[in-house]
N, C-alpha and C positions, 0 to 999 in steps of 0.2 A: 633619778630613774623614772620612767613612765609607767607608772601603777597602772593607767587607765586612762578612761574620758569620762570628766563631769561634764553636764551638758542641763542649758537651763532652754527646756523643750520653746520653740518661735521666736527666743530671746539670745541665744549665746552659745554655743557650745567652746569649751575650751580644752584644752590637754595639761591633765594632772602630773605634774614631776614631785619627785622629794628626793630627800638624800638621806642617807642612813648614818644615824650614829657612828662614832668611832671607837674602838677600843684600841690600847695603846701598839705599836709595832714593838716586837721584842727587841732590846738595842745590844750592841755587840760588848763579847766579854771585853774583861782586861786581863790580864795576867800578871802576877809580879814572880821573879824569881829570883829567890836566892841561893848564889856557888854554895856549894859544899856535901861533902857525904853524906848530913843530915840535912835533904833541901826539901824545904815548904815553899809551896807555889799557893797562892793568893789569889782567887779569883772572886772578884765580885760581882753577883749576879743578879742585877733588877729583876722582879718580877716579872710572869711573863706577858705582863701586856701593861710594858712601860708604853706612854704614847708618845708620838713623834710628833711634830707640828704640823697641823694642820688647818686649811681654811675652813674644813664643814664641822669639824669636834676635835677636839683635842682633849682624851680622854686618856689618863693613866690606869693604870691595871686595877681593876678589883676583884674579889672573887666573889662567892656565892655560899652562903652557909646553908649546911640541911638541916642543920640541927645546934640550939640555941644554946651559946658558950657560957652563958652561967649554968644552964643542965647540965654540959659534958664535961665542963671542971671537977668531975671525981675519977675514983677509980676503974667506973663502967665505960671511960669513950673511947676503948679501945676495942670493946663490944660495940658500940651505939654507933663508929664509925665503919662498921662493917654496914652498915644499912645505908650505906651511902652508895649510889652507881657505879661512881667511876674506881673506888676503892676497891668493888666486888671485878673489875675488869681486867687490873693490873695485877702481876706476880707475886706471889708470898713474901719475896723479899722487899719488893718493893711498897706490898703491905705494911710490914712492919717498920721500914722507914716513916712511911705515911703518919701510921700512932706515933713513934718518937718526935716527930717534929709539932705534928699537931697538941699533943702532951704537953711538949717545949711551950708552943705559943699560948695555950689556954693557963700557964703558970706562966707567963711572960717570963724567963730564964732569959739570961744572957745571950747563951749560949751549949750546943751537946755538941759529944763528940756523936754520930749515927754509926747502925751498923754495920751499913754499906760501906762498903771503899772505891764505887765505881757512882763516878759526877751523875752517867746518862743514868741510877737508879732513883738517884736524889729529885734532879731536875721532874722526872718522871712522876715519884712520889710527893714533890710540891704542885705537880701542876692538876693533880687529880686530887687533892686535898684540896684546894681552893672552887675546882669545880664542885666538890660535895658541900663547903662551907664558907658561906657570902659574908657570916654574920663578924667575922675577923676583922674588924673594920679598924683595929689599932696598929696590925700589919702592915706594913707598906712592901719593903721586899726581904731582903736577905744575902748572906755575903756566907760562900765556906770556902773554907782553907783546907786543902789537902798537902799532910806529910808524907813526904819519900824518903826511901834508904835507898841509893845507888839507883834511884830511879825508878822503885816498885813504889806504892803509895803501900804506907802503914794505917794513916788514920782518915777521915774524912771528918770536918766540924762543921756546923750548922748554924751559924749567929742572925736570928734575923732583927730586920729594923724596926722599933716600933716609932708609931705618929706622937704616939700619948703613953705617960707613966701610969700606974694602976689605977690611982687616983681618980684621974680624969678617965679612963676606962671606965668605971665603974657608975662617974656620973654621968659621961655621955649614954652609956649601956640602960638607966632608968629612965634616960629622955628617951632613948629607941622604945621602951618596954612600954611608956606611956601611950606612945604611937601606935605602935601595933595593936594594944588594947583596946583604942579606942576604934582604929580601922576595922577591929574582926570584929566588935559588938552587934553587929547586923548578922552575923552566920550562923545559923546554928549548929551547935554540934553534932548535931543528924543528919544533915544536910548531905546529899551524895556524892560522889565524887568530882562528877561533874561541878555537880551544885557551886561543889567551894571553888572550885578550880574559877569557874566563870565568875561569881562574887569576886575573889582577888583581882583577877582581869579587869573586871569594872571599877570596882574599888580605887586602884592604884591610876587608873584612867583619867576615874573622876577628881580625884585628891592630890594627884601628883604631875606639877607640869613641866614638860619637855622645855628644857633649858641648856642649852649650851654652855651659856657662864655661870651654872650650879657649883656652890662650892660643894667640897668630896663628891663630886659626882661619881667615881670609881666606887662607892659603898653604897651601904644603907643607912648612913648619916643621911645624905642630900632625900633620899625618898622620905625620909620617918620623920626627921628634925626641918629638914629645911623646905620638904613637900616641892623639893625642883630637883630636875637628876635630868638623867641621857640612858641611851638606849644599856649600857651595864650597870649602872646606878637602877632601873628599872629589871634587868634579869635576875639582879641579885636581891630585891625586894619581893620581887616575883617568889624567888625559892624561898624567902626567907618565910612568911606568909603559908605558903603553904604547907611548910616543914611543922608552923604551929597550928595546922589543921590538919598534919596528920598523913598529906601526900607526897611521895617521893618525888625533887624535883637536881633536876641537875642544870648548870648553868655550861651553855654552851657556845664558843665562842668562833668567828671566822668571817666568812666575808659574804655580804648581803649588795647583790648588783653591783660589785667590783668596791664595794666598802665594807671597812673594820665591822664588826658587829657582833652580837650577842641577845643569845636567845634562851628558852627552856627546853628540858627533855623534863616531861610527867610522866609518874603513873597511873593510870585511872581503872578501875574495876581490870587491875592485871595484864594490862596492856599500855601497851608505852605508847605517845601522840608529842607531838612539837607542839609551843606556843610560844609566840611573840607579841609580847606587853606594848614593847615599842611603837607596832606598827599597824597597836589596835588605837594610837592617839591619836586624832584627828589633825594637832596640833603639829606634829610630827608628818604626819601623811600627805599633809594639804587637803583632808577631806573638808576644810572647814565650811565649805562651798555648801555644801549638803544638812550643815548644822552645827554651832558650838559646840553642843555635846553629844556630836554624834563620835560612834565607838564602831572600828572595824574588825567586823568579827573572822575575815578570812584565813585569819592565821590561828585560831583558837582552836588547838586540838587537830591536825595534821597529818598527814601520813606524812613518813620518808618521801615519797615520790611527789607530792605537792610540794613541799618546804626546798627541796633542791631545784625546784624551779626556777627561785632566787634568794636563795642562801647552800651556801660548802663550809663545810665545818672544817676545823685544822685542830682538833685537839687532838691528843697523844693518848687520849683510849680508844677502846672501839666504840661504837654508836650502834642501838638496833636498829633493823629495819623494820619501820613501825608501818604497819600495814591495816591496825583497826579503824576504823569507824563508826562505831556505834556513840563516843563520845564524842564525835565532832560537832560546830556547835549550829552547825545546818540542820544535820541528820537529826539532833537530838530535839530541835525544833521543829520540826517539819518542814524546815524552807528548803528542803533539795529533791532535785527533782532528777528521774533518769532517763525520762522518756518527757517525746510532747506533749503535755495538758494543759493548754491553755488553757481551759475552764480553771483549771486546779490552779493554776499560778496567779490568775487573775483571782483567784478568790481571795488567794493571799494577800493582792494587793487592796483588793474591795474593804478585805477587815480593815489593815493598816487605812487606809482613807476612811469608813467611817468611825470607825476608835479614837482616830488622832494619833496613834502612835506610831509615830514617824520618826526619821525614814524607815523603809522595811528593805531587807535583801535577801534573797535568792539565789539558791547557788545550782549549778546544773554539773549534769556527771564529763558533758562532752564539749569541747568547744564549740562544734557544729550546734548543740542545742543552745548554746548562750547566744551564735549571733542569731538564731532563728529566733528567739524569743526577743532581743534588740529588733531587728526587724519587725516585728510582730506590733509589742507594744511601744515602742521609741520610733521607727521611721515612720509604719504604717497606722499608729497614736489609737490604736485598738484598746492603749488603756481610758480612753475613755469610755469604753462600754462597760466599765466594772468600775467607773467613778464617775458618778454623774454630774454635771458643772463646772469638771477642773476646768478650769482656765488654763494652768502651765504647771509644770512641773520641775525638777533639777532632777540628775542620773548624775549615778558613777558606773562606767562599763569596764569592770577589775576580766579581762581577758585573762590574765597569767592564771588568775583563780576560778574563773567560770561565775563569778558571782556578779549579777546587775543589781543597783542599789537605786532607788529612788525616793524622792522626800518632795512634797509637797508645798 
């Protein structure tokens, strides 16, 4: 996809592509059936986001935990799962599937019979449990069997598959906990919403890198244990992280510039905002042009109406329409602008050049102001009156976002 134009000002300019993560394509049932009065039908059903072969990722299904499965192995996570998004979105019945199955998996059972008899409530209830809970990382998918009498269904069963027996659960699960320990020791628990929100984002940026041929990239094994993952290996470390600071996150999945993909729904001071982990990696982006460690914040904290720009969601609950701004992570900075100030923008750029801390971006409210301000300081090189001496400089002109980036 075309993000934009980096551009290495008297020297180069070039056109930035990337491609986006994949997550799995759901694959088609099976069915078995057997004749007789008393007939069971036998369907086995991958997860929903087995993946299909691909040449940019080939990424099998993961989900996204809210909340940390040695906590909710008691008797309260059928309380604790109600704090989940997509669990508060779906039907009573399809709630209480939701608890029986996730009950089922956090005691690894064999197998329950639910109390559903209809498949589209099951389907339903697994696929908005896995959106609330990433940290299931011993799941892989699941097979149920529905009984019929004369062709009404009596029971519905629920067997899912695990990777790993208790055992190795429990000792992968203190490699995970060492991880995360050590990743969140930088945050404080005071810290605001944003605060954590942005920490995580950088965190997992800076520590975790975008790998195609990450083992379990579908989990949070590849981000915590093996520090290499893909764009749902990264949404599900995302939630997982913030669930142990405390913010409501949900992992959302669909298609980003005509590709698989997977992102977050936050909540931050009571208001719902999009963020994508994946596509603040430079390494992932092709921003590397602009810097090793640079981090793109255009996706951090989002409205609805920006995120659908280029990403459509396909999950089976509803989604809000998130329309705040105040934690976006321009606004909250002060790098967006809604009106012409060149003085003002340039000033921003003036700090970023004598501080050194580069690159700096700026995001504007309208498209007509991003190319005015492109024009301004990039064609007409006005930034050199607010940096005295530059010789040259490198841009990213992120159009779809309104945001111009430049690094020195």
């Amino acid at each position: 996809m075309k993000k934009g134009t980096v551009g290495i000002c008297l020297l180069l300019i070039t056109l930035l592509s990337t491609s986006c993560g994949l997550y799995p394509d759901e694959p088609a049932q099976m069915a078995v059936i057997v004749e007789g009065p008393a007939q069971e039908d036998s369907t086995e059903t991958a997860e929903s986001e087995q993946s299909a072969p691909s040449s940019i990722d080939s990424e099998a299904e993961a989900a996204t935990e809210q909340f940390d499965p040695v906590d909710v192995a008691n008797p309260a996570a059928r309380e604790d799962s109600a704090k989940g998004y997509a669990y508060r979105t779906i039907s009573p019945e399809a709630q209480v599937v939701y608890d029986e199955i996730l009950n089922c998996i956090l005691a690894q059972d064999t197998k329950i019979t639910v109390s559903t008899k209809d498949q589209d409530v099951l389907d339903l209830a697994y696929e908005a449990m896995r959106a609330d809970y990433g940290g299931l990382f011993w799941v892989e998918n699941y097979v149920y069997t529905t009984y019929t009498v004369d062709g009404e269904v009596t029971k519905l069963e629920f067997a899912p598959n695990y990777s790993m027996d208790q055992e190795e659960r429990m000792v992968m699960q203190n490699s995970i906990d060492a991880s995360v320990e050590q990743m969140l020791s930088g945050c404080s628990p005071a810290a605001s919403d944003y605060e954590k929100v942005k920490y995580v984002f950088e965190t997992l940026i800076h520590n975790v890198a975008y790998d195609l041929d990450a083992p379990e990239n579908q989990n949070i094994i590849s981000a915590f244990v093996y520090r290499r993952t893909v764009c749902q290996g990264y949404a599900c470390a995302t939630q997982y992280l913030l669930q142990q600071l405390g913010i409501e996150s949900t992992v959302i999945k669909g298609i980003a510039d005509n590709e698989h993909h997977a992102w977050n729904l936050v909540k931050l001071d009571g208001e719902y905002y999009y963020m994508d982990t994946t596509w603040g990696n430079a390494a992932f982006t092709g921003d590397v042009q602009i810097g090793a460690d640079f981090i793109n914040y255009d996706y951090l904290n989002v409205t609805t109406e920006e995120i659908e720009r280029t990403h459509r969601s396909d999950v089976c609950f509803e989604l809000p329409i998130c329309t705040a701004t105040a934690d976006n992570y321009f606004v909250k900075e002060g790098l967006y602008f809604s009106d012409w100030t060149p003085d003002a923008v340039g000033e921003v750029i003036s700090t970023a050049w004598f501080s050194g801390r580069l690159p700096v971006s700026v995001k504007f409210s309208t498209h007509e102001l991003t190319q005015q301000a492109f024009q301004y300081f990039i064609t007409d090189k006005h930034i050199a009156d607010f940096c005295p001496g530059i010789t040259g400089f490198q841009y990213l002109d992120d159009l779809t976002q309104n945001v111009l980036t430049i690094s020195f």
